[in-house]
N, C-alpha and C positions, 0 to 999 in steps of 0.2 A: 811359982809363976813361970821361972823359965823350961821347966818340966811340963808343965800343960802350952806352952808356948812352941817347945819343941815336938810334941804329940798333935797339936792343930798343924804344925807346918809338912811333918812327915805324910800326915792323912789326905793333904790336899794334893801333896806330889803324889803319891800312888797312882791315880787315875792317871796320868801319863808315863809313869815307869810300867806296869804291870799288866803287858802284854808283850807278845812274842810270840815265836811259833808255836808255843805248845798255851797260849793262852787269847782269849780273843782280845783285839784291841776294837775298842767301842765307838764308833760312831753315831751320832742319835739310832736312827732302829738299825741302824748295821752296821757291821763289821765285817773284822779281814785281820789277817795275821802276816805276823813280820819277822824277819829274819834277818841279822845282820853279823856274818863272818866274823869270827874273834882276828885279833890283829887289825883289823883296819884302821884301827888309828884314830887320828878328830880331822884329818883331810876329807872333803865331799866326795861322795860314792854315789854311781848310778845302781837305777835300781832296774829290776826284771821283774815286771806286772803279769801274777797266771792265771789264767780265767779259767776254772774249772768246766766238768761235762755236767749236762742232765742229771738232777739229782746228788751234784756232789758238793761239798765243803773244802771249805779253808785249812781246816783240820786234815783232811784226806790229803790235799796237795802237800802241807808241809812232814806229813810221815812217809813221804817218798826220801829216802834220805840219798837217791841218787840226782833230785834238785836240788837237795842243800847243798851235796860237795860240787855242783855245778854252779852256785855262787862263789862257794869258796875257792874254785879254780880260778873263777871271774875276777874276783873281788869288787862283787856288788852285791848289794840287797835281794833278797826274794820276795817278792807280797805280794800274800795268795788273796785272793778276792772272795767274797761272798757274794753268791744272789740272794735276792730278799725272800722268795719262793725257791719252787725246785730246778727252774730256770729262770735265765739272762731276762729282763723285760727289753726286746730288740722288737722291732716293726718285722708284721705278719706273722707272728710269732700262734704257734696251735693253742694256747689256751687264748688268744685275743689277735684272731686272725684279721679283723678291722682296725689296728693297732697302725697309725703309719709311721709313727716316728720312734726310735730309743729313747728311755726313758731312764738310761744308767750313767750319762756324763758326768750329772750331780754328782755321782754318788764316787764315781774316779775321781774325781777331782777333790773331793771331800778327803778320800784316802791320801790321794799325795800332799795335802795340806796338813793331813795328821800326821803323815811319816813323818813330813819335814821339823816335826816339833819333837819326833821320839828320837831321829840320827841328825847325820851330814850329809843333806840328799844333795846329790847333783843333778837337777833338774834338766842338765841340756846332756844328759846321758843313759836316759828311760828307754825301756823298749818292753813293748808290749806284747805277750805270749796266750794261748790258749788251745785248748782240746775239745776237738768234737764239738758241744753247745759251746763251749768254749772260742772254738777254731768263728764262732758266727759271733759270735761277743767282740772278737781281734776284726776282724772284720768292719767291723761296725763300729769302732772306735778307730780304726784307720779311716773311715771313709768321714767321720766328724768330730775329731778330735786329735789330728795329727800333728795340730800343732803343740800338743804337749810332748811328744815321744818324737824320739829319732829313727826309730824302728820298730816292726811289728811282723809275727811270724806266728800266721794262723795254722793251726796244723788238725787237718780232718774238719774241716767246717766252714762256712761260708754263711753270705747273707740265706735268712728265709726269702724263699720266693713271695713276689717279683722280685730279683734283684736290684738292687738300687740303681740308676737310670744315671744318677750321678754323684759326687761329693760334693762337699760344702769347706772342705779346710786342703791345703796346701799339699800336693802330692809328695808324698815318702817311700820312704824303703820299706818294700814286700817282700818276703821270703813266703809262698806258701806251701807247704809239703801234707803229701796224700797219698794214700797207697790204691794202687791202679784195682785193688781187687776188696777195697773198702764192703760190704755190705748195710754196714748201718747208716753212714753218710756216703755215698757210691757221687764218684765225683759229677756224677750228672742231676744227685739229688733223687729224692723217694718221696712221695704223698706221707704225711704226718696226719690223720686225724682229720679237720676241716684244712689245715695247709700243706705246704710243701717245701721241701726243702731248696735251695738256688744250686743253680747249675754252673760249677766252678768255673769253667772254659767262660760264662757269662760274666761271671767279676772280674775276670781277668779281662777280658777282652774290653770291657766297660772301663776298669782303671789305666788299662795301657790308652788306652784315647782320650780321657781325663786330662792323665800326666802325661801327655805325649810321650809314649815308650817306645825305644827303638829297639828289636833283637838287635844284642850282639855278640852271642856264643852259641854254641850248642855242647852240651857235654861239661858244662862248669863241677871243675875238682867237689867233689862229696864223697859221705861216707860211702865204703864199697853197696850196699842196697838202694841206694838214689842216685838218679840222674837227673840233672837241672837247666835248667834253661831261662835266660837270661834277659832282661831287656835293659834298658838305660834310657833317662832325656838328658834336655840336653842341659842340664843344672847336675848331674851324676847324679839322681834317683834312682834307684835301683827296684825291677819288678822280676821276680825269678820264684819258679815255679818247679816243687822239686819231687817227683814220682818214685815210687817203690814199689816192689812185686810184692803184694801184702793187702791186710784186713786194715780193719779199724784197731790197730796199735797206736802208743807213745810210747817214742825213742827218747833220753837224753842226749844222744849222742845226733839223731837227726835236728834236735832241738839246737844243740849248742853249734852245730852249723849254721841252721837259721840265724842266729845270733849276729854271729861272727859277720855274717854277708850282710843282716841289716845292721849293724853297728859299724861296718867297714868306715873308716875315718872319723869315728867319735871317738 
């Protein structure tokens, strides 16, 4: 009896032990994989949410192993996200360009609510990251959902056109970084099929008047290929916008600046 007692109790724990980054962790139809730094202890750790590009997985993001040692420099979580198709379900999006609203908040929030059952999430220490379809997924959860994350740093990507007119949740820290010589997302955006893509200079200019931004640099310290530029309200939200002589690349290294500038006082 306590043989078949202890076989019914292991079996039921599985489904929450048995995922990681090299395994998917299950959410009803979706998942997303996790990653958490050896050493960190039973202390609460924030975490770094990655939205993948066009056609890519959770799996792909976490065999980048120069993200993993970018947590482990951190000491935070990595969790890579899954779309449910080959992309984000976001508004105007080319397979559903009558689409107006994102249809992926459930599905984030679902994830940080299973994280928080598999570690020691620190909830008021999240920052949200992405590439390319990615960089429009970050976007898009900055502009309705900011009040779960302290920071968000889109990188190569933005809203689909029309850009969004406005937000709906509490102005935050922006980092977003692009390479001035992008051709697949060109910061002014390209026709997708029936849509298009949004025109950077537009979000930006659209959330500095949102969140009342003020410049106040020019030239903000980054890696020697970026140069950044800065704005601030008056609560110290930070909106900074960081350019490279370059294609549609991802840097860790441009990344974990972004970081660093939207996390600045978490």
């Amino acid at each position: 009896m306590r043989l078949i007692l202890f076989l019914c109790t292991a079996f039921l724990a599985t489904p929450v032990l048995a995922c990681g980054p090299d395994t998917d962790c299950v959410i009803g139809e979706r998942t997303y994989r996790l990653y958490v730094p050896e050493g960190i202890g039973d202390a609460p750790v924030g975490a770094l949410l990655f939205a993948h590009g066009y056609r890519g997985t959770a799996a792909g993001a976490m065999r980048n192993m120069s993200l993993r040692r970018l947590a482990d420099d951190l000491g935070i979580a990595l969790i890579a996200l899954k779309s449910k198709e080959d992309d984000w379900s976001l508004a105007h999006r080319p397979r559903e360009p009558g689409q107006q609203t994102a249809r992926e908040y459930d599905y984030v929030e679902a994830v940080l609510s299973d994280a928080a059952t598999r570690m020691a999430l620190d909830e008021q220490k999240l920052a949200f990251t992405g590439f390319s379809a990615g960089g429009m997924m970050t976007w898009t959860m900055a502009c309705g959902m900011s009040d779960r994350f302290s920071g968000f740093i889109p990188m190569s990507g933005t809203f689909w056109a029309p850009v969004a007119e406005t937000c709906t949740t509490p102005p935050t820290n922006i980092v977003h970084i692009h390479g001035t010589e992008d051709a697949t997302v060109p910061l002014q955006g390209r026709v997708i099929g029936p849509t298009r893509q949004g025109n950077v200079a537009e979000a930006m200019e659209m959330y500095a008047e949102y969140g009342g931004y003020e410049p106040t640099a020019e030239g903000v310290a980054a890696p020697g290929d970026m140069t950044c530029t800065e704005a601030e309200n008056v609560v110290g939200k930070r909106l900074e916008i960081c350019l490279f002589d370059g294609g549609h690349s991802f840097s860790v290294a441009r990344l974990r600046h972004g970081y660093l500038r939207a996390m600045d006082g978490y």
